[in-house]
C-alpha positions in Angstrom: 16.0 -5.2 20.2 17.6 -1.7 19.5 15.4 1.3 20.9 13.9 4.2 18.6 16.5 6.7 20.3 19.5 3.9 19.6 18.7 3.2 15.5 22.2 3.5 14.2 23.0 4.2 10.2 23.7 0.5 10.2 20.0 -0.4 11.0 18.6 1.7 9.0 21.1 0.5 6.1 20.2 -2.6 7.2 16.7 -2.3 6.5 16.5 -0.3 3.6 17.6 -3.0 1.1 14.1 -5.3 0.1 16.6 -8.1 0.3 17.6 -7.8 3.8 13.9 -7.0 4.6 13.0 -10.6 3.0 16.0 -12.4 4.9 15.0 -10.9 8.0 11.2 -11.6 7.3 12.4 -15.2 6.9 14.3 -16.0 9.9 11.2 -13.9 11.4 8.9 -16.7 10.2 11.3 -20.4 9.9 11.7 -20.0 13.8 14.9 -21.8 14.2 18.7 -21.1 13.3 19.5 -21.1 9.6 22.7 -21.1 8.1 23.9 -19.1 5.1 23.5 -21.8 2.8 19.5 -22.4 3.9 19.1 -18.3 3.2 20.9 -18.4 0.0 18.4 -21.4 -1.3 15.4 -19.9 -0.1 16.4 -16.2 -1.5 17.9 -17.9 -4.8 21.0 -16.4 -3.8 24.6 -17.2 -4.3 25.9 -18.4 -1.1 28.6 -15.4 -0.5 25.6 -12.7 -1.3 23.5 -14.4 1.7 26.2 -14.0 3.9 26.8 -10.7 3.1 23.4 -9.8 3.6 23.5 -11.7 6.8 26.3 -9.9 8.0 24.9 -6.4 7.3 21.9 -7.7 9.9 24.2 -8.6 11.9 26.0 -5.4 12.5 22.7 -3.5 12.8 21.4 -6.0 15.7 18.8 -7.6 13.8 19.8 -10.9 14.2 22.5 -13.1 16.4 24.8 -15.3 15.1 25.4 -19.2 17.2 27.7 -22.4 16.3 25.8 -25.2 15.4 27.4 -28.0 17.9 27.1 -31.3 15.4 29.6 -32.9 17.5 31.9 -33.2 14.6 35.7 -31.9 14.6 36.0 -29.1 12.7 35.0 -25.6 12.2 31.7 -25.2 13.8 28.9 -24.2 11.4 27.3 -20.6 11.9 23.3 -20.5 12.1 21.4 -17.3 12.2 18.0 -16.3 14.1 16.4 -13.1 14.1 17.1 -10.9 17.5 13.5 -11.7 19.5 11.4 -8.4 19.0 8.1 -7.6 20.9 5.3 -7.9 19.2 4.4 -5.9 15.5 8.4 -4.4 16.3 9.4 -6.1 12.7 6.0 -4.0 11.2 7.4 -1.1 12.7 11.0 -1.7 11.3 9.5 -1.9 7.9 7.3 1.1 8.5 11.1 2.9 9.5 12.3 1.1 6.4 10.0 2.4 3.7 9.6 5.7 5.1 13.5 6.8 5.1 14.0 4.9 1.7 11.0 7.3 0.3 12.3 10.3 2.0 15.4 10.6 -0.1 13.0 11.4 -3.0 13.9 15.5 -3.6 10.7 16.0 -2.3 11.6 14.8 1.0 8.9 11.5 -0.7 5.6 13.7 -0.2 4.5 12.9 -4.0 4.9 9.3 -3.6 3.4 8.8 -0.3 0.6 10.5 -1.0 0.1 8.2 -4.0 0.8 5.2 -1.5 -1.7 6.4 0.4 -4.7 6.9 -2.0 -3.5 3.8 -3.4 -4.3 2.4 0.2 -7.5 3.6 0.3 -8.7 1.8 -2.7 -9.3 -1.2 -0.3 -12.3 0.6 1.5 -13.7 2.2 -1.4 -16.9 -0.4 -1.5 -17.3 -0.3 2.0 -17.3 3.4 1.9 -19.8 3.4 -1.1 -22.2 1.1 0.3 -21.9 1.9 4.2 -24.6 4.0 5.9 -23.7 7.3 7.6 -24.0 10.8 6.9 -21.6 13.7 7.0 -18.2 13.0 8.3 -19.0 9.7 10.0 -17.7 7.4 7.1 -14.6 8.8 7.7 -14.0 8.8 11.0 -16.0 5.4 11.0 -12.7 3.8 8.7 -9.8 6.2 10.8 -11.3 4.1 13.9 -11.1 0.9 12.5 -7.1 1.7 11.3 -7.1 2.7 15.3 -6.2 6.8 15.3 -8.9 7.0 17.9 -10.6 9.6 16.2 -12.9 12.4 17.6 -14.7 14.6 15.5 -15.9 18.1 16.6 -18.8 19.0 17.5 -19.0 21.5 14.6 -18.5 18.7 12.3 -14.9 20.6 10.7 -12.5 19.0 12.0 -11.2 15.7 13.0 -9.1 14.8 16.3 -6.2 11.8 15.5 -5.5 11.3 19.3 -3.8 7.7 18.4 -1.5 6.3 16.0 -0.8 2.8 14.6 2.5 4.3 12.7 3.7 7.2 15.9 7.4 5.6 15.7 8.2 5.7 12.3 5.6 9.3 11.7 7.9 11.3 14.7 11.0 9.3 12.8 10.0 10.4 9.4 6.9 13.0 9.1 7.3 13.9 5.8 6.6 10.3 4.8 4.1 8.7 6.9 2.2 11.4 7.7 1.5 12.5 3.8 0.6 8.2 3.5 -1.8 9.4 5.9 -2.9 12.3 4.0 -3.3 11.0 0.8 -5.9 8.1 2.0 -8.1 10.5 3.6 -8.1 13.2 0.7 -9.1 10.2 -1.7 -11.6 9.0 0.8 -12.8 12.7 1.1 -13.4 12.5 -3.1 -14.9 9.2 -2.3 -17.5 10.8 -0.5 -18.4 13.5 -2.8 -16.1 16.2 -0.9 -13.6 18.5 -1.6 -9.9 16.5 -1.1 -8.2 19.7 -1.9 -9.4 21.8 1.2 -8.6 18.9 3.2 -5.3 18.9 5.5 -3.3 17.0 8.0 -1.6 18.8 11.1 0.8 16.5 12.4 1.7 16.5 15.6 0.0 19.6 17.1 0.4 17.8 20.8 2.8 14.8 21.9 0.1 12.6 21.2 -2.4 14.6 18.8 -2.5 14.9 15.0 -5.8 16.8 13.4 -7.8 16.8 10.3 -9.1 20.1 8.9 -11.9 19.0 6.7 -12.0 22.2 5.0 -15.5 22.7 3.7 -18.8 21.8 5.5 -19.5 18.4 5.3 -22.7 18.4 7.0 -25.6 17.0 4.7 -27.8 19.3 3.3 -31.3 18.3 4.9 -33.9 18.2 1.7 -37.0 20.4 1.6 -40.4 20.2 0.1 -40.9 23.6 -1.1 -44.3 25.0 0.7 -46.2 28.1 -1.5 -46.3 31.1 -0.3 -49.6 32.4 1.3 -51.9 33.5 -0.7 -49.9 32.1 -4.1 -51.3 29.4 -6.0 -49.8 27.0 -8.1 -49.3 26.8 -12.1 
């Protein structure tokens, strides 16, 4: 499997066509050589369009070509299998995918991955109406289940990201991924009755450290039985 620091502009062609991404995502998943013709059928391809897109894998590393040895004279028959990646590597290729298609947006993609992003956070909206917890804790309660490993201050302000699912393709493509990023957890701060427009994202402010600036207090206001004044008495 190519390294992060070897990606050439043929992998990241490669990748940035939802075809190929499918092809790739098949021979992924069928777990055996397939030839052209098997890709093309499955696709609903013509024939010569699967082997061009097979052939554009090819050149970025993605997957290795082998004869298929029938024993019959002839020209062998070429079958393709995806290059063996360690584990969640094709996630991460997708991530890389996405984020560099996005990012030639003249906005660099900001806009649209910020919609992505509060359009991701619509699958914890119940869970974040319904669940217990005060203050911040919702939030860093869902950021810990998406694994950033966060840490909130003790003055309850901020929020320390000191993991991230998505590092490869965020240092790869910022811009992208880390305003995905942003846009869930401004829609989960509305969520929660907060301000979303105070709230910010500093990405990257150590190797392995991104923060959240809340903005705005979100400690609870603690409710108060109003006690009369001595010597007042009451209408």
């Amino acid at each position: 499997m190519v390294d992060s620091e070897e990606r050439t502009p043929a992998w990241h062609a490669a990748l940035a066509s939802p075809i190929r991404r499918s092809v790739l995502q098949f021979l992924v998943d069928s777990g055996e050589p397939l030839d052209a013709a098997a890709v093309a059928v499955q696709m609903n391809l013509h024939v010569t369009t699967a082997r061009f897109h097979l052939d554009q894998l090819l050149a970025a590393r993605l997957i290795q070509r082998e004869p298929a040895r029938s024993g019959q004279r002839g020209r062998p028959r070429i079958r393709f299998t995806a290059v063996p990646a360690p584990s969640g590597d094709v996630q991460d290729q997708l991530s890389h995918a996405l984020a560099s298609a996005l990012a030639e947006d003249q906005d660099g993609g900001r806009a649209r991955a910020i919609r992505a992003g509060e359009k991701w956070s619509e699958a914890f909206a119940g869970g974040l109406a319904a669940g217990a917890g005060t203050g911040a804790e919702p939030l860093v309660d869902l950021l810990d289940q998406l694994e950033f490993a966060p840490e909130l201050d003790p003055a309850g302000r901020s929020i320390a990201l000191t993991a991230c699912p998505f590092r490869e393709a965020a240092r790869a493509n910022p811009g992208v991924v880390c305003a995905v990023h942003l846009g869930l957890i401004q829609r989960v701060a509305r969520t929660l009755g907060h301000d979303d427009t105070a709230v910010e994202l500093r990405p990257f402010v150590g190797p392995h450290l991104c923060v959240v600036d809340l903005g705005t207090d979100w400690t609870p206001a603690s409710s108060t039985v109003a006690t009369p004044a001595v010597g007042q008495g009451t209408d």
